[in-house]
Every structure is written in C-alpha cells, then in structure tokens.
N, C-alpha and C positions, 0 to 999 in steps of 0.2 A: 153468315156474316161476311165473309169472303165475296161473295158474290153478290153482295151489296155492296159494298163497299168498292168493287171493280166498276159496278155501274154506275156510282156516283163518281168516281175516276171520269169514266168517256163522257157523262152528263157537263162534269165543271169542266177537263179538257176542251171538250165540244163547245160550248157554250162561252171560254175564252178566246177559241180561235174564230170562232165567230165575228166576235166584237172587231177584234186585231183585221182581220181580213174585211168588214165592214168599212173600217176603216182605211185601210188603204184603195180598197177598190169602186169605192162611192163616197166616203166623206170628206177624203184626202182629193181628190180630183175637182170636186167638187168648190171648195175653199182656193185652191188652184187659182179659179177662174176669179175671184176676188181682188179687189184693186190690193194694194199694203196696206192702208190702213184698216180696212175691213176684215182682210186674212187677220191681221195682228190682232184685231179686237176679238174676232171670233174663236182662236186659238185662244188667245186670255181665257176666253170664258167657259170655251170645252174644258182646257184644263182645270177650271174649278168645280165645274161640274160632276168631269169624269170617278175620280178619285174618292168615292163614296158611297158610302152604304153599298148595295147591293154587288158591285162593281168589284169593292174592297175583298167583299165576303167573297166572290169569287176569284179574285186575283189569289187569296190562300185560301181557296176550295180546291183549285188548279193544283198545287202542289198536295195540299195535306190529304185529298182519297186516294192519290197513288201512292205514297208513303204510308198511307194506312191500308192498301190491297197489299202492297210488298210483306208488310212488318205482319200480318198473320198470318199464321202458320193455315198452308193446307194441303193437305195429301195428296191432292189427286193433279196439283199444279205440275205443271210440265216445264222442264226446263226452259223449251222455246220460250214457253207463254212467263215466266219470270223474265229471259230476256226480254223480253219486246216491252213490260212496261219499265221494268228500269232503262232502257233506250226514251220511252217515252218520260219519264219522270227527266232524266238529264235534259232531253230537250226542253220542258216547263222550267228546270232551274236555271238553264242555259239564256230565258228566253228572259226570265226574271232577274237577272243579272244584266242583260242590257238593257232594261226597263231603266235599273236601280242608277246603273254606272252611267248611261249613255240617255236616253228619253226624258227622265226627273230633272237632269240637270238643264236640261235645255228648257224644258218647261218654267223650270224656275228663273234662269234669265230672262223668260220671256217674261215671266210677271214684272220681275223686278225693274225691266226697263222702260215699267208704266209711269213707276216712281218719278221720273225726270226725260219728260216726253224730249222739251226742249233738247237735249243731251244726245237722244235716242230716237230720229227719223224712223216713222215706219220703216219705210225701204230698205236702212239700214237692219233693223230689228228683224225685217223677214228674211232676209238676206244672210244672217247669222243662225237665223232657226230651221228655214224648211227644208233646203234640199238633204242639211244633215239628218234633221230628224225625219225626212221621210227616207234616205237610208238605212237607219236604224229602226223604224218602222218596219219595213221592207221584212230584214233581221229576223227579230223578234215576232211576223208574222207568220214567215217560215218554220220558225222553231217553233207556235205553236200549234199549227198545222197538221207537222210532222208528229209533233207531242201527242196530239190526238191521235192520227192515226196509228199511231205503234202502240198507243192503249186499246183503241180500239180491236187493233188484229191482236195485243195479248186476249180480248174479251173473248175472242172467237177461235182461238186456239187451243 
C-alpha cells in the first residue's frame, strides 16, 4: 500500500507541475503577445475553464498521496526518504497557499471587472493582473517543481 500510494504522490505531484510550468513557459508568453483586451478576455475564460473537474481532482490529488505515503506506517522507510517527502509535501502546501492567498484573488478581480467594462479599461485590467500574477505564478511554479522532485527522490531513496 506504501508504495502505491508514494507513486500516486510523484504521478499527482508530477502531473501538477506540469500544468504550473506549462503555464508559465508556453501559455503565459504566449497570451503576452495579445493586445488588452484579448489578454483580458482570454484570462476570463482560462480562468473558468481551469478550475474543474480533472484539474480540481488533482489540485487535492497533489497534496492528499503525500500525506497519505507519510501517514502509513512502514518499516523499511528510511529516515532520508521520510524527509524528502515531507520537504516535498511543504512545498505542495506551500504552493497551495499562494494559489489560495495570492492567484484566486486576482483571478476573481479579473472576472469581476467584466461586470462594469465602462469602469474597468482593458489596459487598466491587465495592468492590475498580469505582471502580479505572473509573479506569483512564477512562485507557485517553483514550489511545484521542487514539490515533485523531493517526492520524487523520497521514491528512490
């Protein structure tokens, strides 16, 4: 069970930083090159897209098979290899915390200021959203990166 449960660890780690590092290095550059109001509309609609079904399931896939590799007992686990996935698991909740605190909220502003375009200039709108969010992107891409890897090497330790 242990060792299912570590592989489904590097499978949802792996498969999160994926997405995160997709994102910054082809779909973020990408949108870049879009006028403001194209960037703006096309964020809207990532963002409601993203956030669903499959996505979700792995956004708590990421945390919940490293917390369930840590939380059963087994014998033959090596000190190393307990630290490296709690290393890895802090960086998933680390990464999940500036999703929550930092990425959400700006997404939601960015919906919200569809409500009252007149009010809310694209230019203005992108202007408020991307470089932050692609800082905290940046973040968050990092940490799950790292996340993976340090699951990864507990796998093989």
């Amino acid at each position: 069970m242990a060792t299912v449960l570590l592989a489904l660890a590097v499978i949802s780690t792996g498969l999160y930083a994926g997405i995160m590092l997709i994102f910054l290095t082809g779909i973020m550059p990408a949108l870049a090159r879009l006028t403001d109001g194209e960037f703006v509309v096309a964020m809207r609609r990532i963002n409601e897209e993203v956030p669903r079904g499959l996505f979700l399931l792995l956004f708590l896939a990421e945390v919940a098979f490293p917390v369930a590799a840590l939380a059963v007992p087994v014998d033959h686990r090596s000190d190393t290899q307990w630290w490296l996935l709690l290393a890895g698991l802090i960086c998933v909740l680390v990464n999940h915390l500036v999703t929550v605190a930092g990425n959400i909220p700006l997404n939601n502003a960015l919906a919200s200021s569809e409500a009252a375009p007149e009010a809310n200039p694209d230019s203005a709108v992108r202007a408020a959203f991307e470089s932050r969010w692609n800082r905290l992107h940046a973040v968050r891409t990092l940490l799950a990166v790292g996340g993976f890897a340090l699951v990864v090497s507990a796998s093989l330790s």
